[in-house]
C-alpha positions, 0 to 999 in steps of 0.5 A: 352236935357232930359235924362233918365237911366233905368237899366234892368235885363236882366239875365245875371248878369249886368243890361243893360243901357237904355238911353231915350233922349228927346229934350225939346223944339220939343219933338222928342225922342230917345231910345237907347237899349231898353233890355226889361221893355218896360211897364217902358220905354213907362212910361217914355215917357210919363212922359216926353212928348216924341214922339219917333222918334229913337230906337237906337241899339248900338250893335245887343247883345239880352241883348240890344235889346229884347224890341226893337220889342215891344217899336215899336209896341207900340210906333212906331219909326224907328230902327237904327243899323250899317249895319255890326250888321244888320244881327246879329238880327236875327243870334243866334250865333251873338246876342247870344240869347241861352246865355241869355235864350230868345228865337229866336230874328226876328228883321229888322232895318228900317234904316242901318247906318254908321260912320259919320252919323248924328242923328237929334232930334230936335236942338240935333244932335248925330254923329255916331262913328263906334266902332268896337270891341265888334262886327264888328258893335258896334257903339258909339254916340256922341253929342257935344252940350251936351258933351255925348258919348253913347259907348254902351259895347265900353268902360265902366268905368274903363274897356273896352268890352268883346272881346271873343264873335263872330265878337269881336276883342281886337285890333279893340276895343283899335284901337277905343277906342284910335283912336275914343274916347280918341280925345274927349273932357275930359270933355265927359260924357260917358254913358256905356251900363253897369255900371256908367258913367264915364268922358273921362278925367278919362278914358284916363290915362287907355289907355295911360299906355297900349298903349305901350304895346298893339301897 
């Protein structure tokens, strides 16, 4: 597997994560929260041989998804998001777009997904973990064969996501993160939406001293 991180203003203080993932021998491709910078991520592409497959959305917040319209156009590619944040594409009050200062997002997934799900890139394949918390639809992926979590704003290093914005909810957010994270394995890579990356192994003692206190 190939990956690429960009990080990408998206004005609201925090650069938003975006992973390219590119499977080495067929080339087929994934971009996961394509927040903007489209003319680097098309750049990127290429440099890498890549033939986008996937535009992966971990989550419908406008800080994750303003490039998502145009990387399609100029790159086609199919959209993914869970089927509980579909709606929250086009829903301003959801995707909070007034709060970044864009304007009205019109967005459709081509494809809704659900936990379980499994995502092919060539010999790569990515199951989808329903992490709700962030927002009611918020997704993690997973590839055992590369030892990588893709936890969107889930979990991040040190911390976990914001839980005060419309669909969150502090419960559902640690019952994922212990229920559907914290089973795998230590030596995980997470790749946050925000921030650095983090190994899982690091991340566990955080949750083990609050779980007492939380459940």
């Amino acid at each position: 597997m190939k990956l690429k991180e960009l990080k990408i203003d998206t004005w609201i203080g925090d650069p938003t994560n975006c992973y390219i993932v590119v499977d080495e021998v067929s080339k087929e491709t994934m971009v996961i929260d394509p927040a903007g910078e489209v003319d680097k991520i098309e750049e990127l592409i290429k440099i890498m041989e890549g033939n986008l497959k996937y535009i992966y959305l971990t989550h419908c917040h406008s800080d994750h998804i303003l490039g998502v319209t145009e990387l399609k156009n100029r790159c086609g590619g199919k959209i993914l998001i869970h089927r509980e944040d579909s709606e929250g594409l086009n829903n301003p009050e959801i995707n909070l777009s007034p709060y970044i200062g864009v304007g009205e997002i019109e967005l459709e997934a081509d494809s809704r997904i659900d936990d379980g799900d499994l995502i092919h890139l060539g010999n790569l394949q990515f199951k989808v973990l329903h992490t709700p918390g962030h927002t009611k639809g918020s997704t993690s992926l997973y590839c055992e064969k590369e030892s990588c979590l893709f936890s969107g704003d889930t979990i991040f290093r040190g911390t976990w996501g914001r839980t005060d914005l419309p669909t969150s909810s502090r419960t559902d957010i640690m019952k994922s993160i212990e229920e559907k994270i914290m089973v795998l394995p230590d030596e995980t890579i997470v790749y946050p939406g925000h921030g650095m990356m983090a190994m899982l192994k690091d991340e566990k003692p955080i949750y083990l001293e609050l779980k007492p206190k939380l459940f």
